[in-house]
N, C-alpha and C positions, 0 to 999 in steps of 0.2 A: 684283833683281826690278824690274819694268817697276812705276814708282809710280802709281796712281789718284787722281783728283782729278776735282771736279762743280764745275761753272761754267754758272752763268746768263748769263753776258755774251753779246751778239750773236754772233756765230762770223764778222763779218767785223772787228769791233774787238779780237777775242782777239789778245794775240801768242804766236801758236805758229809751228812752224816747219811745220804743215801741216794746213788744213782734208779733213775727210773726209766727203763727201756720199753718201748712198743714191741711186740710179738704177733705178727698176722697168722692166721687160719688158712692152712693151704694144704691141697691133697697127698700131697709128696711129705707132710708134716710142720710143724712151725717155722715161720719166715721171720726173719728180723726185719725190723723197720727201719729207716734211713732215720740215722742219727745215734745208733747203737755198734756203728761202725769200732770207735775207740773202744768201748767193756767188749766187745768181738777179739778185738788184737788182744787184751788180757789174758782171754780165756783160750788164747792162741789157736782161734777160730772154730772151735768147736763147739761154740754154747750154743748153737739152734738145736745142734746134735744132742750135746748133755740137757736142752730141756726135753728135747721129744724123749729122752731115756726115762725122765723126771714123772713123765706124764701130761706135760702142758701140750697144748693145741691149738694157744693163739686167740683161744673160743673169748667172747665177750664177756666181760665180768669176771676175768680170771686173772686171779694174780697171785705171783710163786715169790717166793725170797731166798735167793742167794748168800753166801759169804762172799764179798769182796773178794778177788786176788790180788797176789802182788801184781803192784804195777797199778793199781787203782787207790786213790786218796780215798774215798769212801769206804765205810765198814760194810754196807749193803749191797745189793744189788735187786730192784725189783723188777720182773718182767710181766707187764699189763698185756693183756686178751685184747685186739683190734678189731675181733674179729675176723669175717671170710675177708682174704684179699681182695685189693680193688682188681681192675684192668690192668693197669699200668702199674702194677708189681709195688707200689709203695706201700700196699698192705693198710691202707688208711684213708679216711674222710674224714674231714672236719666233725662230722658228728661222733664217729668213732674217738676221735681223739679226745674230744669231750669228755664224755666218759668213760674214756682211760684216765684222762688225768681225778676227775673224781673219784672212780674207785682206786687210784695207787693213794690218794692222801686220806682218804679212808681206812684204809687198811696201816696206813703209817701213822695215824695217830699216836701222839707221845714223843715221835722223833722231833729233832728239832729243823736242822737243813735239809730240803730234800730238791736234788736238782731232776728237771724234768728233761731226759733227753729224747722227746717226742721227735718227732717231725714239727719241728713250728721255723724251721728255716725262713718262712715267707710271713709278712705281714696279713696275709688273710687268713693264713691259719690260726694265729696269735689272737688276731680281731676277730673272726666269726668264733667265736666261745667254744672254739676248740682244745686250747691247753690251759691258757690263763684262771678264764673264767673257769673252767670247768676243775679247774684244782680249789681252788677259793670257793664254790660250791661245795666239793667233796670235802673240803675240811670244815665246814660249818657245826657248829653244835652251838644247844639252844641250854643255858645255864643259867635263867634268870632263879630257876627254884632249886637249882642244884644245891645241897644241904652238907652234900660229904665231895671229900674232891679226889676216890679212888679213882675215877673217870681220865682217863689219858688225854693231855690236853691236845687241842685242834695241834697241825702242824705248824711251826714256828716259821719259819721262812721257804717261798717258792721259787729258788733259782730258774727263770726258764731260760732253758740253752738255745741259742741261735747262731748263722751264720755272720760270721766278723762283717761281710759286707753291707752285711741289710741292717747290722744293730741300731742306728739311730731311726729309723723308722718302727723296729720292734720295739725301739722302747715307747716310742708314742702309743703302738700301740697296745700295748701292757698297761701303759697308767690308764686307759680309757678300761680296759679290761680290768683292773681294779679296781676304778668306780662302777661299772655294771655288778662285780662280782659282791662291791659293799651294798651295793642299793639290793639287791637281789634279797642275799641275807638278810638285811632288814626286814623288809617283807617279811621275809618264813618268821622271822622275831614277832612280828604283828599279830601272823595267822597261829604261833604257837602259842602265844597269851592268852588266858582264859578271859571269857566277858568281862568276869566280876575286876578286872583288872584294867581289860581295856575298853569300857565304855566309850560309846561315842563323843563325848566330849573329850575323854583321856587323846581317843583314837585323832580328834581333829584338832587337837594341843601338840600332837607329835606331829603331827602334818604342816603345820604351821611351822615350827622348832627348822622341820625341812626343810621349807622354801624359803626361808631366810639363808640356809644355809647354802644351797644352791642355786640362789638369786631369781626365784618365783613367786608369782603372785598366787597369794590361796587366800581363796574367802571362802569366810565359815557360816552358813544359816542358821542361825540357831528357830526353836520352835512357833518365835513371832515372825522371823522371817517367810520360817516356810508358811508358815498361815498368809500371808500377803502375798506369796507369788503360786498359791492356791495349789501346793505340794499337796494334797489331802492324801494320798497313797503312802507317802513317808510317814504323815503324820497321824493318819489311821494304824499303820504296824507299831510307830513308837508308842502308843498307849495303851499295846500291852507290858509293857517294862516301868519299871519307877526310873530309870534312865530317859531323858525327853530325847527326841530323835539331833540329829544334824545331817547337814549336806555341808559336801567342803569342794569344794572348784577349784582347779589349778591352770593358771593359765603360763603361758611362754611367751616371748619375741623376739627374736631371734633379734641382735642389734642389727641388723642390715636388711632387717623383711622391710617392702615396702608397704604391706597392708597389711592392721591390724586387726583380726575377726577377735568379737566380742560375744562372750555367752548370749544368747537368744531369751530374751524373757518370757514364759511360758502366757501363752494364751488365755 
């Protein structure tokens, strides 16, 4: 899995192997994003300029690649689409920023460090699956049947840039953005296995595997159970399969709930 890491350093004295800057959508022509401030000084203030010559526009889903200049540790420079500007000129939303950070690690498959100089100066941008997650998405690839390994590997490491003052709170909230971003991919892992693979009983052995792992209770019905708590609609569908059906339940408690609700047993 693509690893996360929070960094206050400048984003032109990082060394990674690629700076990634927001570009908002605006009628006068491309806006930089707050945080593209230092590759700005490089380009000795002309890069909104040199990308509007380029053809960029900021537009969504759009991403350009630069040579580095001197004065920046990185060999790249990528400028991600924000889309239309907000109100307040920062050229970004948290959903925006999202997928910005997906499609720039998308498009950098293969590299190995890629530092994201978004807008994630605040702990809500970090935590609402704005940069974090949303890079850890865009680098996902599904390789269980992968045969030849031409395929450019997911992105190796996600420097996310923040301000020096907030960094112990950004990094809290990165490692939660980590786990959202792993649990996530799992998922699409599940949804991209074929049946003949992930049978119901494979599917609620992996389910199990999980809440041991992150300290949850799961119970699995197998096809006598569901007969005794009078599932007939489960176990109507599972007999058309030579697979027998399951239901799997997960519960939580929080150590400090004061009331525990318990599955309801059906009628």
């Amino acid at each position: 899995m693509t690893a996360l890491t929070v960094s206050a350093t400048p984003a032109a004295s990082l060394p990674a192997d690629c700076i990634v800057i927001g570009v908002a959508k605006c009628p006068k022509g491309p806006m930089l994003a707050p945080g593209a401030a230092a590759v700005t000084e490089a380009f000795d203030g002309t890069l909104a300029e040199l990308l509007g010559t380029l053809g960029v526009t900021g537009a969504e889903g759009e991403a350009f690649k630069l040579p580095a200049p001197a004065g920046i540790e990185a060999r790249l420079v990528l400028a991600v689409g924000l889309g239309d500007a907000a109100d307040n000129n920062t050229g970004c939303d948290t959903e925006a920023l999202r997928r910005a950070a997906g499609v720039a690690t998308r498009v950098l498959a293969g590299v190995g460090t890629v530092a994201l100089a978004l807008p994630a100066g605040t702990v809500e941008a970090v935590e609402a699956v704005a940069v974090a997650v949303g890079g850890l998405l865009g680098a996902y690839a599904f390789t269980a049947y992968r045969t030849t390994d031409h395929a450019a590997a997911p992105v190796r490491e996600l420097a996310i840039l923040v301000n020096r003052d907030g960094r112990t709170d950004a990094e809290a909230a990165v490692r939660r953005a980590g786990v959202l971003g792993q649990e996530l991919n799992w998922a699409r892992d599940l949804v991209n296995t074929p049946a003949n693979d992930l049978h119901p009983e494979s599917f609620a052995a992996a389910v199990v595997t999980a809440g041991r792992e992150h300290g949850l209770a799961v119970e699995v019905l197998d096809e006598e159970a569901l007969a005794a708590g009078a599932f007939g609609g489960i176990l109507g569908v599972g007999q058309g399969s030579a697979r027998p059906p399951r239901l799997v339940r997960i519960a939580h408690t929080h150590p400090e709930a004061k009331v525990s609700l318990t599955p309801r047993e059906p009628a």
